[in-house]
C-alpha positions as CSV (number, residue, x, y, z in Angstrom):
1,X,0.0,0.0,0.0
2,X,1.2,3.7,-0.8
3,X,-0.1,6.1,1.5
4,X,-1.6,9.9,0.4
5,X,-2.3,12.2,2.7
6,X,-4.6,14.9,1.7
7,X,-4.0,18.1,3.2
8,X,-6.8,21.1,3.5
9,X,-4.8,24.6,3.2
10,X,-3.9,26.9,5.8
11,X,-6.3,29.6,6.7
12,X,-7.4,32.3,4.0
13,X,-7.7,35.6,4.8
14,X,-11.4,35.6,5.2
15,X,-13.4,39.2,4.7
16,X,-10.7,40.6,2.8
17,X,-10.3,41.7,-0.9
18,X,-7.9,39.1,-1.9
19,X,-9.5,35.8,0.0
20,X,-6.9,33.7,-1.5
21,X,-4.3,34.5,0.5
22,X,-3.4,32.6,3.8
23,X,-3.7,34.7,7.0
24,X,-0.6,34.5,9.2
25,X,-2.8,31.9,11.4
26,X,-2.6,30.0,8.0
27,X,0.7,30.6,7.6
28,X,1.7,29.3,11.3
29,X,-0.3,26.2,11.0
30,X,1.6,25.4,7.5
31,X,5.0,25.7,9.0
32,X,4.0,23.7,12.3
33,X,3.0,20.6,10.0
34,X,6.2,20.4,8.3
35,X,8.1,21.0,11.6
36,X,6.0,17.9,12.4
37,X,6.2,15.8,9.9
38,X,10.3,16.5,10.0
39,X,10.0,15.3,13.2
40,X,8.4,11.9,13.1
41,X,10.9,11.7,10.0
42,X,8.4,11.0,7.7
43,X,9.3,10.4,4.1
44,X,7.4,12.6,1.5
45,X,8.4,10.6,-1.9
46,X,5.6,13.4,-4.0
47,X,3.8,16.5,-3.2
48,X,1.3,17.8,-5.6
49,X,-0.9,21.0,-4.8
50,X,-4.5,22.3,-6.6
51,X,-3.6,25.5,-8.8
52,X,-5.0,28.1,-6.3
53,X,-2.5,30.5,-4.1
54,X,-3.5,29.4,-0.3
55,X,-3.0,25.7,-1.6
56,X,0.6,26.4,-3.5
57,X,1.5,28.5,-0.3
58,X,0.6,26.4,2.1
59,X,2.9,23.9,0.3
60,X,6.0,25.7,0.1
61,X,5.4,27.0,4.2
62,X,5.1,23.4,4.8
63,X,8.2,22.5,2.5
64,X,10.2,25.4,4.1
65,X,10.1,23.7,7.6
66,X,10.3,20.4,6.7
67,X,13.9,20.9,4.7
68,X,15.0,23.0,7.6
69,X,15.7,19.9,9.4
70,X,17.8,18.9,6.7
71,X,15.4,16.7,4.9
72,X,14.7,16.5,1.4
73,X,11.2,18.2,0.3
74,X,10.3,17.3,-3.3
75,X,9.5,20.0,-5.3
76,X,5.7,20.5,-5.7
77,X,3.8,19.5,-8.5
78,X,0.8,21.6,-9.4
79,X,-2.3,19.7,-10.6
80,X,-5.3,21.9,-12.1
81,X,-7.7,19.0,-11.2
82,X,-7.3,19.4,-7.9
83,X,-9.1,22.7,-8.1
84,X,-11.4,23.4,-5.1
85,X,-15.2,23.6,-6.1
86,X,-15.2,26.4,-8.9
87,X,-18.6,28.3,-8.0
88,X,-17.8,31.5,-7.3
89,X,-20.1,32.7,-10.6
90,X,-22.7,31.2,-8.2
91,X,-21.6,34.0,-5.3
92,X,-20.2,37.0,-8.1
93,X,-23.0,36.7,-10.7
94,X,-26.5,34.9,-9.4
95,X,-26.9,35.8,-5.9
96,X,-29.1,38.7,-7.0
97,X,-31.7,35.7,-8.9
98,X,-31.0,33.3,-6.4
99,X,-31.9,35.8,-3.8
100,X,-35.2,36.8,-5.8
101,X,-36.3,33.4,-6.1
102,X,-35.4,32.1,-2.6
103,X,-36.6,33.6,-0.1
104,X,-34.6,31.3,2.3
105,X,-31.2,32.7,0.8
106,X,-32.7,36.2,0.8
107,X,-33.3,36.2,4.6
108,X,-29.7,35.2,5.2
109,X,-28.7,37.9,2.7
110,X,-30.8,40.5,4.7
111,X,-29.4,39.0,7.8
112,X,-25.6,39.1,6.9
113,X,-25.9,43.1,6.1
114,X,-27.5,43.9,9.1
115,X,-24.8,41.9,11.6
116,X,-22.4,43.9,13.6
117,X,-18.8,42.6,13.0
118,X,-17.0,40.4,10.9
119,X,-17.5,37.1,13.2
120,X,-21.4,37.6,13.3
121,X,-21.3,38.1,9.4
122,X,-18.8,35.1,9.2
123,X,-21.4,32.8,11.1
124,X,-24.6,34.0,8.5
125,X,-22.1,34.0,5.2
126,X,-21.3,30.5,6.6
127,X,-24.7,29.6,6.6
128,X,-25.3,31.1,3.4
129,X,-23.2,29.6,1.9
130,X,-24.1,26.0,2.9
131,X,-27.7,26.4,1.5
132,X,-25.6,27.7,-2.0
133,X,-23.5,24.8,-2.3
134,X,-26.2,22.5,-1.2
135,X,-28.9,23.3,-3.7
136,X,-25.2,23.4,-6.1
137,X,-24.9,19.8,-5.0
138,X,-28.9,18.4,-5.3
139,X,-29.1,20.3,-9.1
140,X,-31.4,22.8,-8.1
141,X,-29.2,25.7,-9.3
142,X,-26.4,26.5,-11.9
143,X,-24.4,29.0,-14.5
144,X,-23.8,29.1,-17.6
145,X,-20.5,27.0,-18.0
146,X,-20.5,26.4,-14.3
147,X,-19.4,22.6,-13.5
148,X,-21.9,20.7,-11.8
149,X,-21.0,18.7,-8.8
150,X,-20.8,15.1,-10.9
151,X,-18.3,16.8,-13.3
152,X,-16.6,18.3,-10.0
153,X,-16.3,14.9,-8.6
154,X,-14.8,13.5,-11.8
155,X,-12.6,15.9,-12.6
156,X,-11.2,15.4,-8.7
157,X,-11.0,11.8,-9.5
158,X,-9.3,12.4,-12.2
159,X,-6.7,14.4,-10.2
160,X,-6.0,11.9,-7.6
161,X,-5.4,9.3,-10.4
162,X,-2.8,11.6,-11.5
163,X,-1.2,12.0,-8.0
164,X,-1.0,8.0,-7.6
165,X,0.4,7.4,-11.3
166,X,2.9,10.4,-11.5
167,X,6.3,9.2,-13.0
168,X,9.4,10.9,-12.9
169,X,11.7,10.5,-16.0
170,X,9.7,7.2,-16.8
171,X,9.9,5.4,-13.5
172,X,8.0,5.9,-10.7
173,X,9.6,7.9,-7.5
174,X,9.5,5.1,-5.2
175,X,8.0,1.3,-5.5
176,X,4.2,2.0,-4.9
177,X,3.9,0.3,-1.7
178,X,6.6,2.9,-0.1
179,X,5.2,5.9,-1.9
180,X,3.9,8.5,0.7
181,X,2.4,11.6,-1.7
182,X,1.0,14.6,0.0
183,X,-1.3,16.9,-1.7
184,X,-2.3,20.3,-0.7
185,X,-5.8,21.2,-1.6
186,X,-8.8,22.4,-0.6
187,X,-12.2,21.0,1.3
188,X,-14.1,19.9,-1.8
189,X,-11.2,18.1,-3.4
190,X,-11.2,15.9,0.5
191,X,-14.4,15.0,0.8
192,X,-15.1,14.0,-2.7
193,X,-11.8,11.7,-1.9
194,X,-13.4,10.4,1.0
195,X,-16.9,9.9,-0.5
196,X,-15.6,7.5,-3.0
197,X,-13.8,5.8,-0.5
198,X,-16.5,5.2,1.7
199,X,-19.2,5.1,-0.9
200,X,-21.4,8.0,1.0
201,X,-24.4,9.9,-0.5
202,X,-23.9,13.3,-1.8
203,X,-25.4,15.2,1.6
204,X,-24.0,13.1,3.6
205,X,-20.1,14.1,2.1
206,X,-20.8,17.3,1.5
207,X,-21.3,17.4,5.5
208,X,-18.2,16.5,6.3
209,X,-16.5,20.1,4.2
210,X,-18.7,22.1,6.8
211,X,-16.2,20.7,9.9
212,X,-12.6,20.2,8.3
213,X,-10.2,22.0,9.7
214,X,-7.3,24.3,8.3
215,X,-4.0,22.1,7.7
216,X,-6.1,19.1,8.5
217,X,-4.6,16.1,7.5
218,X,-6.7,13.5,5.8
219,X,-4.8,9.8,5.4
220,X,-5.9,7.3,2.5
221,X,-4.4,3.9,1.7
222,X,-4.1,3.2,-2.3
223,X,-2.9,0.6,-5.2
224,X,-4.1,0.4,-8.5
225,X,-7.5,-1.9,-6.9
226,X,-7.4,0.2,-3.4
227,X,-8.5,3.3,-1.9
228,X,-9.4,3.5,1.9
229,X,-9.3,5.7,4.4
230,X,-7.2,5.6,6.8
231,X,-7.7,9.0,9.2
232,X,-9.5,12.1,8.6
233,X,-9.4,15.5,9.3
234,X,-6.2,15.1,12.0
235,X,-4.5,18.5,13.3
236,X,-2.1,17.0,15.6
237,X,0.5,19.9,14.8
238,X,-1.8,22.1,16.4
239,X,-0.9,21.5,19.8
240,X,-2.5,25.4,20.7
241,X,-6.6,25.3,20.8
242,X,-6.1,28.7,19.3
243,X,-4.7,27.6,16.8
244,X,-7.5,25.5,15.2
245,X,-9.9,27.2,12.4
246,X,-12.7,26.2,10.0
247,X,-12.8,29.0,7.9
């Protein structure tokens, strides 16, 4: 068995302009799971990152404090398939229609402008956007040229088969049952991993994005007939309660 550990970026910089950015909480929690990983002298054989900046960041934090124990940190990969969910047409373009014809998503709307602060807003926009990405999920709403969520799911699939069959200069980087391949990415990209492993309903994955952590750590086992779970969702670098985030 090769192992793959999934890893869910640091933490954006939620509320501000540029969202895809990590925060220096993000940034922190990157670093400690290198320093970590360095220091149960774990092997990373591949690392492969989704296309978007917190993910390639939280990769090359990671990588920075890993090698600074003098181990080797391969250099990362970057794998368009392993996109998060690409809806934000959903949030720049419809939530004026999706507001006029549900009146669900209008309250929240209505609610969000009216809160006082950024961690009251964070709690409706939260909410929000569950009911968005929910009725995304069931078919009940879409863009022009947006993906749905069965083309989401393939094209993640698709990624991960990538990550498990990537050579280097025609061989493989290490015999497959000593391969470990890390892969930083983004909530989506997890749980579909872990719905086909487990063989879950749509709601029923989709309910896990809501409570993975920043710099979570998500374990699968994998040959070319295999893919299990193994752990999900772990933050044992984050020794500091603090330290732990969602969004």
């Amino acid at each position: 068995m090769a192992t793959m550990l999934l890893v869910r970026h640091g933490q954006a910089s939620w509320f501000e302009e540029n969202y895809d950015r990590l925060s220096s909480v993000g940034e922190a929690q990157s670093r400690l799971l290198g320093e970590l990983w360095a220091g149960r002298g774990l092997e990373v054989t591949r690392v492969f990152t989704g296309p978007r900046v917190r993910q390639v960041r939280s990769a090359e934090l990671c990588g920075e404090a890993y090698a600074a124990s003098c181990r080797r940190w391969p250099t990362p990969v970057v794998l368009e398939d392993l996109d998060e969910m690409r809806i934000e047409p959903l949030f720049r373009e419809q939530m004026p229609e999706l507001f006029e014809r549900h009146a669900h998503l209008r309250a929240l709307g209505d609610s969000m402008v009216a809160a006082d602060g950024n961690e009251a807003r964070a709690r409706i926009f939260d909410r929000l956007f569950q009911g968005v990405v929910s009725m995304w999920v069931q078919g009940q709403i879409g863009a022009p040229g947006l993906e749905s969520w069965a083309q989401f799911h393939a094209r993640v699939q698709r990624g991960l088969r990538a990550a498990q069959e990537f050579r280097s200069e025609g061989n493989l980087a290490r015999a497959p049952s000593r391969r470990t391949v890390a892969v930083f990415t983004s909530a989506g990209v997890i749980v579909a991993a872990a719905q086909q492993a487990l063989a879950l309903e749509d709601d029923k994955a989709l309910g896990l994005a809501w409570h993975l952590r920043n710099s979570s750590v998500s374990e699968f086992l994998f040959s070319n007939e295999r893919w299990s779970l193994q752990s999900f969702n772990s933050v044992p670098h984050l020794a500091d309660a603090g330290m732990i985030t969602y969004r």
